[in-house]
C-alpha positions in Angstrom: 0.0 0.0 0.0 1.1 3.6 -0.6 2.9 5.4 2.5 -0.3 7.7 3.9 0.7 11.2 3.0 1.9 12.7 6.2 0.1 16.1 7.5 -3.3 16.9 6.6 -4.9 14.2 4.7 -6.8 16.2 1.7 -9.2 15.8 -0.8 -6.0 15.6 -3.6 -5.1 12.5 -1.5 -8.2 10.5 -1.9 -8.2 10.9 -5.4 -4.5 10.1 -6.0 -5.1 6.9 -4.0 -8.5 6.1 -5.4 -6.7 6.6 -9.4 -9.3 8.8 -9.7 -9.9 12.8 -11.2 -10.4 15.5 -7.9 -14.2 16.3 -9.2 -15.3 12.5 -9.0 -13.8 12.3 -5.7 -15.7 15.6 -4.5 -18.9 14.1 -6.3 -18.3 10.7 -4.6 -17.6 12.1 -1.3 -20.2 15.2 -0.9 -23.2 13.6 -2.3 -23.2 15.3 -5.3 -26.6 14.9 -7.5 -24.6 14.3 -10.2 -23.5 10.4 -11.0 -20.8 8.5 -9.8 -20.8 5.0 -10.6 -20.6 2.2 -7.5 -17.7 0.9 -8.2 -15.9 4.5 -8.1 -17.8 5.5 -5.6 -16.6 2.7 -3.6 -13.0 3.1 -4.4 -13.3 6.5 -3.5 -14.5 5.7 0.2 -12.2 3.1 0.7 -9.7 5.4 -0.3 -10.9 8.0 2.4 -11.0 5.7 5.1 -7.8 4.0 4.1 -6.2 7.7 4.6 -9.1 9.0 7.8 -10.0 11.5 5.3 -12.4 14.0 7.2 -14.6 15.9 4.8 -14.7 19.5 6.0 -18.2 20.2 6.3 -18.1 23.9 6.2 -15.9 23.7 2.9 -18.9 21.5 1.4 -21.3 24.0 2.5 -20.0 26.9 0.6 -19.4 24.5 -2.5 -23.0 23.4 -2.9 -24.8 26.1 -0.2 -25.9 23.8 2.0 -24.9 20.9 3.8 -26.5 17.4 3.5 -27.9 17.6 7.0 -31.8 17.0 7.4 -32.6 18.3 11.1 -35.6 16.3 12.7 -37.0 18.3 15.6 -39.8 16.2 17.9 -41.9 17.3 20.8 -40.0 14.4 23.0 -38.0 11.7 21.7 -39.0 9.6 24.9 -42.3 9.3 23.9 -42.2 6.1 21.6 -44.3 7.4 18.8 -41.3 10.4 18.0 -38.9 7.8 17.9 -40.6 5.6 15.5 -41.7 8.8 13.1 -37.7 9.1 13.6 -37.2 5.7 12.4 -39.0 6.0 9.2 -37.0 9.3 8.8 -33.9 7.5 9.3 -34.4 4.4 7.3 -35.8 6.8 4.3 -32.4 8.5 4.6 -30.3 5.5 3.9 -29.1 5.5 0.2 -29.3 9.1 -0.1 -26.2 10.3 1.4 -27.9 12.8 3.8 -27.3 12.6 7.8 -30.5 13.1 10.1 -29.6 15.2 13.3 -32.4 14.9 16.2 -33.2 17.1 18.6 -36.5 17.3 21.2 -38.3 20.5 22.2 -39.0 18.7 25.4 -42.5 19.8 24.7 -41.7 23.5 24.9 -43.3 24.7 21.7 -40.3 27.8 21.5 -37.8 25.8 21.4 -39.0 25.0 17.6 -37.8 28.3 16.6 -34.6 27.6 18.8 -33.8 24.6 16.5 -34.5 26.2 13.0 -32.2 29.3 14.0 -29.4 26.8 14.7 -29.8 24.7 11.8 -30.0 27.3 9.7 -26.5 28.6 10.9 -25.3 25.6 10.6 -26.5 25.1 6.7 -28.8 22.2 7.0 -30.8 20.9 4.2 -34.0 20.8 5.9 -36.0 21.0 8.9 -38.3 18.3 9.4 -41.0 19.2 12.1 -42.9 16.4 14.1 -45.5 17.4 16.0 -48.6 18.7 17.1 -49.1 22.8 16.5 -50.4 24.8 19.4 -52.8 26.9 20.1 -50.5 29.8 20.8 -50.3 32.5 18.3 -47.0 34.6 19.6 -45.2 31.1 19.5 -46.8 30.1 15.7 -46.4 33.8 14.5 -42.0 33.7 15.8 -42.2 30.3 13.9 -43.6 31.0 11.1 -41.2 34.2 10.7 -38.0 31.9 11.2 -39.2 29.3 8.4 -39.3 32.1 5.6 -36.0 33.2 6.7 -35.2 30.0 6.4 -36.5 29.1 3.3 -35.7 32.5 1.4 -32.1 31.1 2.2 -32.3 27.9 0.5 -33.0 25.2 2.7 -36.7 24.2 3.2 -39.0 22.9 5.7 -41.3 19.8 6.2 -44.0 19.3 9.1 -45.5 16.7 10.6 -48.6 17.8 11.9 -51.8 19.5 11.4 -51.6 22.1 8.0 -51.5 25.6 10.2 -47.7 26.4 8.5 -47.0 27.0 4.9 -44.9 24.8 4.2 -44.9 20.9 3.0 -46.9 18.7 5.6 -47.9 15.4 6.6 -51.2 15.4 8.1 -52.4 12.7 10.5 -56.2 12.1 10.1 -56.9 12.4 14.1 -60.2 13.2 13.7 -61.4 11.2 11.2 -59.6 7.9 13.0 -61.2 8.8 16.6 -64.4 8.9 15.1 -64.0 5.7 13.6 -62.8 4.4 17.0 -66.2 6.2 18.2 -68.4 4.2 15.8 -66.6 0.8 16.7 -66.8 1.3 20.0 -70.6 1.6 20.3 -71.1 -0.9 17.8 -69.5 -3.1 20.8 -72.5 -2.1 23.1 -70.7 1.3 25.0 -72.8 3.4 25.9 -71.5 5.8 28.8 -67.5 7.5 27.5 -65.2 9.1 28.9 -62.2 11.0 27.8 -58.8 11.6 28.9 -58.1 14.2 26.5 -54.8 15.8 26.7 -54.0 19.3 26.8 -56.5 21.5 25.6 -53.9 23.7 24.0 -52.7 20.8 21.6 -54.4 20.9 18.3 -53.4 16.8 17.7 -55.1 16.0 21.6 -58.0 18.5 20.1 -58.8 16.6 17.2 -59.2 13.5 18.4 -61.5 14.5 21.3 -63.7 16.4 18.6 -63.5 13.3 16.2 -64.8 11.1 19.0 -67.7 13.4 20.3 -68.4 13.3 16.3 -68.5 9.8 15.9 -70.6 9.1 19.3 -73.1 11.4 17.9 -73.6 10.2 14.7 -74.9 7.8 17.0 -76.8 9.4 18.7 -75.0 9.6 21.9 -73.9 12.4 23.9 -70.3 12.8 25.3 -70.8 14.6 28.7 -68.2 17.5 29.7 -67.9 16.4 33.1 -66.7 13.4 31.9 -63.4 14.6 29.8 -60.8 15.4 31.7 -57.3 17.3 30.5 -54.1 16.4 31.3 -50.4 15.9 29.9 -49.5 13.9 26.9 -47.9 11.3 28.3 -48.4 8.2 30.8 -48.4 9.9 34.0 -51.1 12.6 32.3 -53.0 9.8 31.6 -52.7 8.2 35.5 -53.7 11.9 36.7 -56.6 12.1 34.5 -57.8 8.3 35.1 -57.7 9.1 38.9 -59.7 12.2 38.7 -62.7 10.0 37.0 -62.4 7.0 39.3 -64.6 8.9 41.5 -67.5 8.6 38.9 -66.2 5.2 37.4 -69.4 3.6 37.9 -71.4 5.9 35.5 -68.8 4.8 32.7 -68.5 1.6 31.0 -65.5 2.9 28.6 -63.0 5.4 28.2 -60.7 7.0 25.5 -57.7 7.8 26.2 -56.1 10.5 23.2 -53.1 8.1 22.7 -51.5 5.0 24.2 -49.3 6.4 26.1 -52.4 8.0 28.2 -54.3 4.8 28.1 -51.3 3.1 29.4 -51.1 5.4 32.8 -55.3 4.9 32.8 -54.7 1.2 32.9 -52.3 1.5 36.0 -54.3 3.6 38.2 -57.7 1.6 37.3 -56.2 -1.5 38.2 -54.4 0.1 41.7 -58.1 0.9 42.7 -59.3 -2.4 42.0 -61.1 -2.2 38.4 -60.0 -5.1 35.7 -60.0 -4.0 32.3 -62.0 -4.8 30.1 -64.8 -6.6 32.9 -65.5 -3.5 34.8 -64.2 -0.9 32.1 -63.6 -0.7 28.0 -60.1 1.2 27.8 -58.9 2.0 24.3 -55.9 4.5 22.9 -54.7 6.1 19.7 -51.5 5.3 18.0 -50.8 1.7 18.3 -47.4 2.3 19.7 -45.7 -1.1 18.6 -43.3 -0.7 22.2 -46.4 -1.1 23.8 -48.5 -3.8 21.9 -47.3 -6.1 24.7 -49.5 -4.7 27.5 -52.0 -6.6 29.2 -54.6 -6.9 28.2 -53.8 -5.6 24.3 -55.1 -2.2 23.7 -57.8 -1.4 21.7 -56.6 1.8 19.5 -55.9 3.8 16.1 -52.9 2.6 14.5 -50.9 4.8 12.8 -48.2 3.7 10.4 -45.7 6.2 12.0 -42.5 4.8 10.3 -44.6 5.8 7.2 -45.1 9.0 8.0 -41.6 9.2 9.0 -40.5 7.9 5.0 -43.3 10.2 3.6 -41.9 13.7 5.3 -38.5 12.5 4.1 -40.0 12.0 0.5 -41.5 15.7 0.6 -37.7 16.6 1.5 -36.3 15.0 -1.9 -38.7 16.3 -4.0 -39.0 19.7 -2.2 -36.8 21.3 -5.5 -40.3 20.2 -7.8 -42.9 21.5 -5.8 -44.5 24.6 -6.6 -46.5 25.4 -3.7 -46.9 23.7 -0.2 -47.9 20.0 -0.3 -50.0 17.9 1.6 -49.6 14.1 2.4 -52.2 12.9 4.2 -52.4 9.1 6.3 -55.2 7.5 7.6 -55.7 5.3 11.3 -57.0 2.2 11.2 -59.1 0.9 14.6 -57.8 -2.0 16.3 -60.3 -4.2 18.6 -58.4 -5.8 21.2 -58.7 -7.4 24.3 -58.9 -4.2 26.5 -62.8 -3.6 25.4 -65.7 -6.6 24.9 -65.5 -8.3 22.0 -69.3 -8.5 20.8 -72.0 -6.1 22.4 -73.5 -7.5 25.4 
């Protein structure tokens, strides 16, 4: 093998090793739009690595104005329906020479605008946003400020959400799937509901609790107020708002909880004050969460093909150079009887 230049290994290197011209280096090694075939492509890297040829980033930035970094920004990447949207990201970035950063907002709505000002600095592709809008204009209006800045400089943004920015977007039909749910459940024989219905501030939480009051009155049943209670997103918002209904349990014979993570926490404090699920109580979800498809008894819920909203958002990213105005992707739910709700109505 040739002695490893000494000093700073540089681009000149890989291509001398490699037997190959500087530009098909650079196009092998930037991810160039323009083709390189695999076997050069392949020399080319084993060439790098044979020399630990570091690309400078900043270098490629000025050459082709951006950087082939695709930021994903989520509401919390503990929450197990981010990560798998982040998995369908990820795998959809495979094979296209583009690195997905993540970063969580930790639920804090600003931090949104946080992200997209230090991406932008830093040259990123795109700015993939997964998540819920909320009902806050200051926060919406500072956000949707910092995505024309962002876009009038060449890199572009996707959401993942409800269409309240103007930009491409993957909607999830929350509505439409919790009045589905609605429909099945009553074909089961419910009768009395209640909702644990998120934060009243989240549009996503929002939807579905409007969907479901839809779908019980198409037939013909009422959804009481007393009888939805708000809390957090997450397990323990769905423990809190379980134990504020056990009270009034016995005037309910199921309740929806806005996603699984919810209906998980519900599960938990029913069964600390004695109720089994489904005898005394129907529970059901939204999301299908595959992480939690093991609980006991299986959960009755919406699933959501999250990795394939993950690919689809990536998609709009590849194709963002065609598009001519804002696009919309839209997925459907699909209900999912389990064992945490009757199985025929009684």
């Amino acid at each position: 093998m040739a002695e490893q230049p000494r000093g700073s290994v540089t681009l000149m290197d890989v291509a001398a090793r490699a037997g190959v011209s500087l530009a098909t280096a650079s196009r092998a090694l930037n991810g160039s739009t323009r083709k390189v075939g695999d076997d050069l492509r392949e020399r080319v890297l084993a060439a790098a690595r044979s020399l630990n040829y570091a690309a400078n980033a900043q270098a490629q930035a000025m050459a082709r104005g951006r950087t082939n970094v695709v930021g994903l920004v989520v509401h919390d990447i503990a929450d197990p329906y981010f990560s798998s949207i982040a998995a369908g990201v990820m795998e959809a970035a495979e094979g296209h020479h583009v690195l997905v950063t993540l970063g969580s907002t930790l639920r804090r709505p600003e931090r949104e605008v946080d992200y997209l000002v230090a991406l932008r600095g830093q040259r990123s592709r795109a700015v993939i946003l997964a998540g819920s809008r909320m009902d806050d204009s200051p926060v919406a209006e500072a956000l949707r400020r910092e995505i024309d800045i962002f876009e009038n400089d060449g890199g572009n943004v996707v959401a993942i959400s409800q269409k309240q920015l103007p930009v491409d977007t993957v909607v999830i039909e929350n509505r439409l799937g919790a009045r589905d749910l609605a429909t099945s459940l009553v074909g089961l024989g419910y009768r009395r509901f209640g909702v644990l219905a998120g934060p009243d501030a989240m549009l996503t939480a929002r939807d579905r609790v409007h969907g479901f009051r839809e779908g019980l009155g198409r037939s013909g049943i009422d959804l009481d107020p007393a009888f939805v209670v708000h809390g957090a997103f997450t397990r323990d918002g769905g423990y809190q708002a379980m134990s504020a209904l056990l009270g009034r349990i016995g005037e309910l014979d199921c309740v929806f909880a806005v996603n699984d993570v919810m209906a998980v926490g519900a599960m938990v404090a029913g069964r600390e004050h004695g109720l089994e699920v489904p005898r005394d109580l129907g529970l059901a979800g939204f999301d299908d969460i595959s992480t939690l498809r093991d609980v006991n008894p299986a959960l009755t819920t919406v699933r959501l093909p999250l990795e394939k909203v993950g690919s689809s958002a990536f998609e709009l990213v590849l194709s963002a150079a065609d598009r001519t105005k804002p696009r919309t992707r839209r997925i459907k739910g699909e209900v999912v009887l389990r064992q945490s709700t009757r199985t025929v109505a009684d």
